[in-house]
C-alpha positions in Angstrom: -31.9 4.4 58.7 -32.7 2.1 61.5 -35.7 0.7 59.4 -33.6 0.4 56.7 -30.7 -1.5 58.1 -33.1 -4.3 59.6 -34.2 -4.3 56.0 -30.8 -5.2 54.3 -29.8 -7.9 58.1 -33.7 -9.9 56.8 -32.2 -10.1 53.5 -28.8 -11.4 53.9 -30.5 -13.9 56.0 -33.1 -14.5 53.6 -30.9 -15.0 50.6 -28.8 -17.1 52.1 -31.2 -19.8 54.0 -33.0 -19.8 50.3 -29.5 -20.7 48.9 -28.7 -23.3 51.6 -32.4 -24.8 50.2 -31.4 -25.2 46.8 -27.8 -26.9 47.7 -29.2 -29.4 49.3 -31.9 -29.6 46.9 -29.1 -30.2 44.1 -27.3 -32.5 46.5 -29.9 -34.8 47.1 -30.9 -35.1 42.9 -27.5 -35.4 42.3 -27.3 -38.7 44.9 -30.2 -40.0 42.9 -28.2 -39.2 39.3 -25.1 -41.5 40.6 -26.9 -44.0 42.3 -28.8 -44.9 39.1 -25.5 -44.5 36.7 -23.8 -46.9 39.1 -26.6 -49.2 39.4 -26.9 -49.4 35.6 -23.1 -48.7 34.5 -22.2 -50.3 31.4 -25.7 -50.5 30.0 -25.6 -47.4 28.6 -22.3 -47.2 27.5 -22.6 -48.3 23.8 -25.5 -45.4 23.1 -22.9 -42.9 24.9 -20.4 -43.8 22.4 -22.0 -43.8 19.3 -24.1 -40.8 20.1 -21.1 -38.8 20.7 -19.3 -40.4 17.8 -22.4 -39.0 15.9 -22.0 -35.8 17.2 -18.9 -35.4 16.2 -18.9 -36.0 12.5 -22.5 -34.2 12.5 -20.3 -31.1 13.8 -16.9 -31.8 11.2 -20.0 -31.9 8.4 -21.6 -28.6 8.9 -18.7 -26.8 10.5 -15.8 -27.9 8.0 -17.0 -25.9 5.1 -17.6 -23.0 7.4 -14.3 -23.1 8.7 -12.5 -23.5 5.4 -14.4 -20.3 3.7 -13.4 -18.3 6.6 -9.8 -19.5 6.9 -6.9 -17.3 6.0 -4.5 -20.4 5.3 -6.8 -22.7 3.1 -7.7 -21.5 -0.3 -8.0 -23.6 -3.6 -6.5 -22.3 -7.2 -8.4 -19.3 -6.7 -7.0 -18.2 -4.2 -3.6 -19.1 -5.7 -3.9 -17.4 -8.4 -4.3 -14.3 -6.4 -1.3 -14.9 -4.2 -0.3 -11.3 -5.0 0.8 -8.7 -3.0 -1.9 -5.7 -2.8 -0.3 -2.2 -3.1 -2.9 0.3 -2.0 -2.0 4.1 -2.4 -2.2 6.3 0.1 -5.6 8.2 0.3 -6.9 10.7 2.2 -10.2 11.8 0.6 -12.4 9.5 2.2 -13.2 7.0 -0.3 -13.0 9.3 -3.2 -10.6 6.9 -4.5 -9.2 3.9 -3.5 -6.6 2.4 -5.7 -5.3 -1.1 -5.9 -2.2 -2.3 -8.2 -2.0 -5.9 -8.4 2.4 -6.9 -8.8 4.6 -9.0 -6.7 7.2 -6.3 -5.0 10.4 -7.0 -3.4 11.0 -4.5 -0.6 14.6 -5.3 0.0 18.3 -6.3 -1.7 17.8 -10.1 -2.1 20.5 -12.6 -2.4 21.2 -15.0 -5.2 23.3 -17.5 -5.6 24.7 -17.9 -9.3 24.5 -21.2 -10.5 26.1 -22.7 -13.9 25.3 -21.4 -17.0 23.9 -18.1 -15.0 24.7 -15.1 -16.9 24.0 -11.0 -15.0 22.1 -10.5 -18.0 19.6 -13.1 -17.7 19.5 -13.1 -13.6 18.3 -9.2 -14.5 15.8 -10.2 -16.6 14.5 -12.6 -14.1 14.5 -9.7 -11.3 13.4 -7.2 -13.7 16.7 -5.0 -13.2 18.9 -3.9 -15.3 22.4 -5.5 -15.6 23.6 -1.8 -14.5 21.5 -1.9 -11.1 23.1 -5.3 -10.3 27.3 -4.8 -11.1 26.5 -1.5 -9.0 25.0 -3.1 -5.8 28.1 -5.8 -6.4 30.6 -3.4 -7.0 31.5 -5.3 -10.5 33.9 -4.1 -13.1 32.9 -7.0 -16.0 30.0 -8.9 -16.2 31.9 -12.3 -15.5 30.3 -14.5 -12.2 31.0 -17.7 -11.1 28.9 -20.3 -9.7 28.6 -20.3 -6.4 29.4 -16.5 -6.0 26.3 -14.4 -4.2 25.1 -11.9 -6.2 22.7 -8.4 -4.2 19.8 -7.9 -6.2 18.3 -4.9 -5.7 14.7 -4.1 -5.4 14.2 -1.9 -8.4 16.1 -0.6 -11.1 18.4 1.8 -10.0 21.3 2.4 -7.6 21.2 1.8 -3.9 23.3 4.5 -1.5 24.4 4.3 1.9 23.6 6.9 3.6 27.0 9.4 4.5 26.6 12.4 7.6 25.5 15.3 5.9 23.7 13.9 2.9 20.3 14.9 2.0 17.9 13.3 -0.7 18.6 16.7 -2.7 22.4 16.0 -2.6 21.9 12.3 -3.5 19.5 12.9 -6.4 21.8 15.5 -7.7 24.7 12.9 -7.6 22.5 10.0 -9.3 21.0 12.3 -12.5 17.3 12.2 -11.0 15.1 14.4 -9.1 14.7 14.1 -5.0 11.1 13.6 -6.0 11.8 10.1 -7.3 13.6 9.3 -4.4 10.7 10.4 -1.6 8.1 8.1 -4.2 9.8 4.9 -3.4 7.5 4.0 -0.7 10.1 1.7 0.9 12.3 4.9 1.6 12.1 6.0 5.4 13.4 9.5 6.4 14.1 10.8 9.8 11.3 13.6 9.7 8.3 13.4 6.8 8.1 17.1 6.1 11.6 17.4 5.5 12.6 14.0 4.3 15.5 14.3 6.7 18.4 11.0 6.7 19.8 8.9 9.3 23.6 8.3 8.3 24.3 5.2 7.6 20.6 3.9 6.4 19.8 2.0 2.6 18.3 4.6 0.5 16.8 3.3 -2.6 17.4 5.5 -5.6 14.9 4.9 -9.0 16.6 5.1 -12.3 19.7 6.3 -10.5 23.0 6.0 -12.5 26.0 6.3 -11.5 28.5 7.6 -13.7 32.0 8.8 -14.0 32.0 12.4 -14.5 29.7 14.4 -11.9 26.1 15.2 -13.1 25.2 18.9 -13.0 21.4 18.6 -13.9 18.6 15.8 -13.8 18.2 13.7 -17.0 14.4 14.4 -17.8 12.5 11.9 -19.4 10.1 14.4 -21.9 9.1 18.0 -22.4 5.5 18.6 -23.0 3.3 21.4 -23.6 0.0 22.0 -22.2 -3.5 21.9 -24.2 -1.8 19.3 -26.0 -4.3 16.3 -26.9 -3.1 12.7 -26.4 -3.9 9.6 -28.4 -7.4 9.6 -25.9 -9.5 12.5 -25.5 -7.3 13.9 -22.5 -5.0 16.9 -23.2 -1.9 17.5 -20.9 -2.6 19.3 -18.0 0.4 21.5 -17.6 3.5 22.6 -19.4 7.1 21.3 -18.4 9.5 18.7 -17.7 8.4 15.0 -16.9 10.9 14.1 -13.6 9.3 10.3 -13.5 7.2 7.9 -15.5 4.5 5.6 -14.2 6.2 2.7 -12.3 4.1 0.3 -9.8 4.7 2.1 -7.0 3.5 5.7 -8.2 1.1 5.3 -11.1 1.0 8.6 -11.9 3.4 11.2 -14.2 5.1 13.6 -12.2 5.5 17.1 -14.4 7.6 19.7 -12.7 8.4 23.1 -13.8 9.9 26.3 -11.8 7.9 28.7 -12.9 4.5 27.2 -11.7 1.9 27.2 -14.4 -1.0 27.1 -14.7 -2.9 23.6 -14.2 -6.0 22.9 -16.9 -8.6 20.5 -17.1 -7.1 16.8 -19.1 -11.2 17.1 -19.7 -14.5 18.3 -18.8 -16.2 16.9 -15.8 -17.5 17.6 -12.3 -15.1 18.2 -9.8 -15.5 15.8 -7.0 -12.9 16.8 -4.4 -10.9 19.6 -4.1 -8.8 20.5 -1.1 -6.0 20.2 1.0 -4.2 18.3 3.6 -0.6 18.5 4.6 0.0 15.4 3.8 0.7 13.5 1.0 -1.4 14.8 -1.9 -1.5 18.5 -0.3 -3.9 20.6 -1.9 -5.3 18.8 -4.9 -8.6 18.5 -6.9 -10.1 15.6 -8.5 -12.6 15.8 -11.8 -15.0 13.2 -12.9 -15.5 12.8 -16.6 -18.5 10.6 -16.4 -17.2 8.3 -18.8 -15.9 6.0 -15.9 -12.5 8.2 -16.0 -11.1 10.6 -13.0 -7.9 12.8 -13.1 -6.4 13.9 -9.8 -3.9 16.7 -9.6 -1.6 17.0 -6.8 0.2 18.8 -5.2 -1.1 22.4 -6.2 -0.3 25.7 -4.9 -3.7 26.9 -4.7 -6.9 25.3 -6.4 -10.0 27.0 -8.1 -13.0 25.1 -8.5 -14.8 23.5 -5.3 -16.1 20.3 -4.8 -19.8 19.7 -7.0 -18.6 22.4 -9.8 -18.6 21.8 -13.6 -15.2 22.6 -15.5 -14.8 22.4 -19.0 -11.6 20.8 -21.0 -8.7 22.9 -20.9 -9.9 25.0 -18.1 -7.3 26.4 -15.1 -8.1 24.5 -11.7 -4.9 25.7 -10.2 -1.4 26.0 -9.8 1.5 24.0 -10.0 2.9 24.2 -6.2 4.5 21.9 -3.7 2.6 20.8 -1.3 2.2 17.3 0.6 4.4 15.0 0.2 6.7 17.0 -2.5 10.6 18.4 -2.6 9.8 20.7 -5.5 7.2 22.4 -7.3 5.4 20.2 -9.7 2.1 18.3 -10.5 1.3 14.6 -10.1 -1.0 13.5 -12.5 -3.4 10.6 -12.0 -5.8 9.0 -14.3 -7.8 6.4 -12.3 -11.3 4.2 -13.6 -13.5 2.3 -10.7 -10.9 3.0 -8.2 -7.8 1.3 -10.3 -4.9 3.3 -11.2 -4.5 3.3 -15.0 -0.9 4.7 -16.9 -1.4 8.0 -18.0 1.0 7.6 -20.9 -1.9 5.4 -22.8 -4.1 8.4 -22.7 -1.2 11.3 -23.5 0.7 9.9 -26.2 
């Protein structure tokens, strides 16, 4: 210990005569450095200038076009051309599919001023509402407007509820002729608690294809009944028997199908299957099929599946059954028919 301690006492003194050294070292060539820039001031000057000057437009020259191909806020018509929000769905396979829908959506009620010569039929058209969806947000009677009076466009067609203490998205859906489904799709609707889609009073709740109508409605208005093993216009048959609760819109790509009874889902066509599982979380327990056409079917939201992950099925064969799971408030099947990762309407293969 002794030994050592002498050891560390002839190093601090060490190390710092040596740095002593070199700060006078750099004192005394830094003397020289001013004495001749004094001595010679002025001379010198010009080259500075127009070296730096050179510098300068050297750097502007090579960085510029680096800079502007990285930027976020400079793009040419390109770029402008694709000024379009992205709406990704939600996936949780892990890259087994990745979905992108390219529209321009309005998340919230937006004001407009009516101007002369503004009629509620053509400001829908322009906000792609119906006339319906705006006299209900504005609480209108007629379809007479004035200039100058500020009209509440809604986001999507439909009706849009304030929430009351007690209400649930069961209670509201029963009261607008849809299914609660329709109301948990709108991604823009928030709930209290996921799993049970529980309300806050007094919070904006955005009902699709909500109508609202004099006399009480005792049942949904479904949009089809179809039959399954029944072959589209494409080579796809439906999946599963039952009641279509909604249609493809931008938001949810996809035909929901729901039916009490749980049925039996089949294959739309043959294929590998090249996910099947569950989470508890928005698709639940669902199963994915490649057709190797450049075509892939999901189906969500199943009560059990059959096939795993790498098997073959052939066209029309179960995979499962109709269930609840995920992101659902009833029992029925979401139906997706997707092609390098873009969500494509099912309707143009079912018809």
């Amino acid at each position: 210990m002794q030994e050592l301690r002498e050891f560390f006492l002839f190093f601090k003194d060490y190390s710092i005569s040596r740095l002593t050294a070199a700060g006078h070292s750099f004192e005394a060539v830094k003397d020289v450095i001013v004495a001749f820039l004094v001595v010679k001031r002025g001379k010198y000057s010009s080259s500075f200038l127009n070296s730096s000057f050179l510098l300068i437009v050297a750097a502007v020259l090579i960085g510029g076009p680096i800079i502007a191909e990285n930027s976020p806020f400079i793009g040419g018509p390109e770029q402008e051309s694709n000024y379009q929000a992205s709406i990704v769905s939600y996936n949780p396979y892990e890259g087994a599919l990745s979905t992108v829908v390219s529209v321009k959506p309005r998340s919230e009620i937006e004001d407009y001023t009516v101007k002369g010569g503004d009629t509620i039929a053509g400001i829908a058209k322009r906000f792609d509402v119906t006339v319906d969806t705006i006299k209900w947000a504005n609480n209108l009677k007629t379809d007479v407007i004035k200039p100058g009076q500020v009209l509440k466009i809604p986001p999507i067609t439909g009706v849009v509820h304030k929430v009351a203490s007690g209400e649930t998205v069961y209670s509201i859906a029963k009261k607008y002729g849809v299914t609660a489904q329709n109301i948990v799709n709108y991604i823009w609707n928030d709930f209290a608690d996921s799993d049970t889609f529980a309300l806050t009073a007094g919070q904006t709740l955005y009902v699709p294809d909500g109508v609202i109508r004099l006399a009480p409605i005792t049942s949904p208005q479904f949009i089809a009944q179809i039959q399954a093993g029944v072959r589209g216009t494409s080579n796809f048959i439906w999946p599963t028997s039952g009641s279509i609760t909604q249609n493809p819109v931008w938001y949810h790509m996809a035909l929901d199908i729901a039916n009490n009874a749980a049925p039996a889902i089949l294959a739309a066509d043959s294929g590998t299957v090249s996910y099947a599982g569950c989470v508890g979380y928005g698709y639940g327990c669902s199963v994915i099929i490649d057709h190797g056409n450049g075509y892939q079917t999901l189906y969500a939201h199943l009560s059990s599946y059959i096939p795993d992950a790498g098997a073959s099925v052939s066209q029309g064969q179960q995979i499962g059954v109709m269930g609840s799971t995920g992101r659902s408030t009833g029992t029925h099947l979401h139906f997706e028919v997707r092609s390098g990762g873009t969500l494509l309407n099912p309707w143009n293969f079912l018809k």
